[in-house]
N, C-alpha and C positions, 0 to 999 in steps of 0.2 A: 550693285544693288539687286536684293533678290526680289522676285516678284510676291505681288501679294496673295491671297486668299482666293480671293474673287478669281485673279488672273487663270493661279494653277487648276481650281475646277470647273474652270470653263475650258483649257486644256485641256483636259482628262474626259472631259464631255464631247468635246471634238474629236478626239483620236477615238472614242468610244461610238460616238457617230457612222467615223468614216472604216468603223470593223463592220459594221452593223451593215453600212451599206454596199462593201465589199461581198458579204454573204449572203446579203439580199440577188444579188447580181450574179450569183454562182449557183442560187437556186433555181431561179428565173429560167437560167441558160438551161440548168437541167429538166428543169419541168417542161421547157419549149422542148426539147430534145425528145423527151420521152411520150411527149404527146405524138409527134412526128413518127418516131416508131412505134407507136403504136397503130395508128391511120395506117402506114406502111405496111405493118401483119395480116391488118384485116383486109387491105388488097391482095396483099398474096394467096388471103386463104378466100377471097372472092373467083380467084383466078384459077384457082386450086379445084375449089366444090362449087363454084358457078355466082352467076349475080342474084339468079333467085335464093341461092340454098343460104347466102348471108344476106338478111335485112330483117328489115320490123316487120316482116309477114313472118318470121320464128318467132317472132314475140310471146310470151304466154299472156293468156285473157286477166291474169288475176298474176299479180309484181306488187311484192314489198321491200323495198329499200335493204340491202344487206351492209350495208354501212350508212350510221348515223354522226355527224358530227352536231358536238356540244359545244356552246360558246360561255366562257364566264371571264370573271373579272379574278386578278390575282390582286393581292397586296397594295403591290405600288401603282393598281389602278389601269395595269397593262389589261387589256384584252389576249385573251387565251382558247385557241381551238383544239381541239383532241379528235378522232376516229376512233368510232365503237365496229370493231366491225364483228355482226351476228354469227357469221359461218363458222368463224374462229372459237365461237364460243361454244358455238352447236356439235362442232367434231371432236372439242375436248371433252363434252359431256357423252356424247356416242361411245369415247374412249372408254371412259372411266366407266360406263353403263356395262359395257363388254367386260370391260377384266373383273368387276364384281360378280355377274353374271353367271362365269364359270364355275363358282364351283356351289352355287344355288343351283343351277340347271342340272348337276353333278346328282345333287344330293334330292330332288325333284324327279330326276330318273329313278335311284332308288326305293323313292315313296310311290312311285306310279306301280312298280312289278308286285310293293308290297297292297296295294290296297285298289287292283285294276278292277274288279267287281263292284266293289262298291261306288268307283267312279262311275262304272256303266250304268248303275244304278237311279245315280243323280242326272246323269244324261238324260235319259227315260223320263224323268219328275220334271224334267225343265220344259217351262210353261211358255206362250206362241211365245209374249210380248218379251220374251230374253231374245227369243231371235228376230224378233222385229226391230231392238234395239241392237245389235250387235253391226250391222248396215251403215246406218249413222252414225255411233262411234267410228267406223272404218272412215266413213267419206271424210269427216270432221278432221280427221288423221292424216287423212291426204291431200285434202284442202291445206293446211297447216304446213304439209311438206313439201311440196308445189309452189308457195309462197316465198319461201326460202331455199328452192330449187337455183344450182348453180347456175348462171344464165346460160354455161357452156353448151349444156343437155336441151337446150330448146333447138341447136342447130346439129343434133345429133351427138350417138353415143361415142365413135371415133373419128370427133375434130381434128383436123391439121394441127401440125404445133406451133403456128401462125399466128393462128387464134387464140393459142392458149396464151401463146408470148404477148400479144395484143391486149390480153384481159391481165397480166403481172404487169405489163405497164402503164395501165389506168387504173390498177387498184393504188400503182404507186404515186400517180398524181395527185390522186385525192387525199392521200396523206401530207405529199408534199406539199400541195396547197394551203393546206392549214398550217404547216408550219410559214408558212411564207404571207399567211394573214397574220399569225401571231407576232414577228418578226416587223412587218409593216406598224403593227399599232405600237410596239416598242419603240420604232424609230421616232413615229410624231409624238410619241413620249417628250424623248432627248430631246428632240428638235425645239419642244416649247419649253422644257427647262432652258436649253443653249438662249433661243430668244429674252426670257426671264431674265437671266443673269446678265448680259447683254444691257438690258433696257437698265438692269440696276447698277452695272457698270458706267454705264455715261452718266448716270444719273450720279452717281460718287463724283466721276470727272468734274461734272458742271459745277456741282457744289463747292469743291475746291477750287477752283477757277475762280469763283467768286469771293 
């Protein structure tokens, strides 16, 4: 006698459960692992460039968050986290800034040799407040890029690769985290469907019984 309806997807929710919690557990392990080496880097490169030259005295006065994580809801109700991260987005725009650039800058040369008089000229005309504004633009610019300064450069320009190893393996837990929040609210998904079908299983049983 085959089984029924009810039986097989509550089967299939079980073995889907017990994947689910299999790779929760393989996450886990790697996230502990990588937190571990990471602590580990930043003692070497303590050990390395001293106790003072690595702490929150490198700190800079003015820190903005270079990865943002989003929380929303999918479809079937799951909770879902994602990483934005800023730098990522800022070196592909640096890219693309540069290879456009070239052949403006190209053709920018040639208008400067045709028309350098006349530029001198406009130079001469320009009034204080262009160069009183020109300052503030600057700070504004570096305030902005200081914000989203790699944190590497607070503890100088040639770090150990201790530290750099250090900083790939906490940029990668914070990825991994979110997967293993997303992953978490999956399971107490399953889990309360598994209970659900469960409760309407004995609840069939008793009925027949009677």
């Amino acid at each position: 006698m085959g089984l029924d309806a009810a039986s097989l997807s509550l089967d299939q929710h079980l073995l889907y459960f017990m994947d689910q919690l299999e790779i929760l557990e393989e996450k886990r392990q790697k996230l502990n692992t990588l937190i571990e080496d990471g602590w580990f880097n930043i003692s070497k490169a303590r050990y390395s460039m001293g106790n003072k030259q690595v702490s929150a005295l490198q700190y800079a006065s003015e820190m903005e968050p270079l990865v943002h994580v989003h929380a929303s809801r999918s479809e079937n109700g799951e909770a879902e986290f994602k990483c934005e991260r800023i730098g990522d987005e800022d070196e592909a725009l640096k890219r693309s800034e540069t290879i456009e650039s070239i052949g403006a800058a190209d053709g920018g040369l040639r208008r400067r040799v045709n028309v350098k008089k006349k530029e001198n000229m406009e130079e001469k005309d320009t009034s204080k407040d262009e160069f009183e504004k020109e300052p503030q633009l600057n700070t504004k610019s570096g305030k902005s890029q200081g914000q989203h300064q790699d944190p590497l450069k607070w503890f100088g320009i040639l770090v150990p690769q201790n530290l750099k190893q250090a900083q790939a393996a906490f940029r990668e837990v914070i990825t991994l985290a979110a997967e293993i929040s997303t992953l978490q609210s999956a399971i107490v998904k399953t889990r309360l469907e598994m209970q659900t079908q469960m409760k309407d299983k004995q609840k069939i049983a008793s009925e027949l019984k009677e």
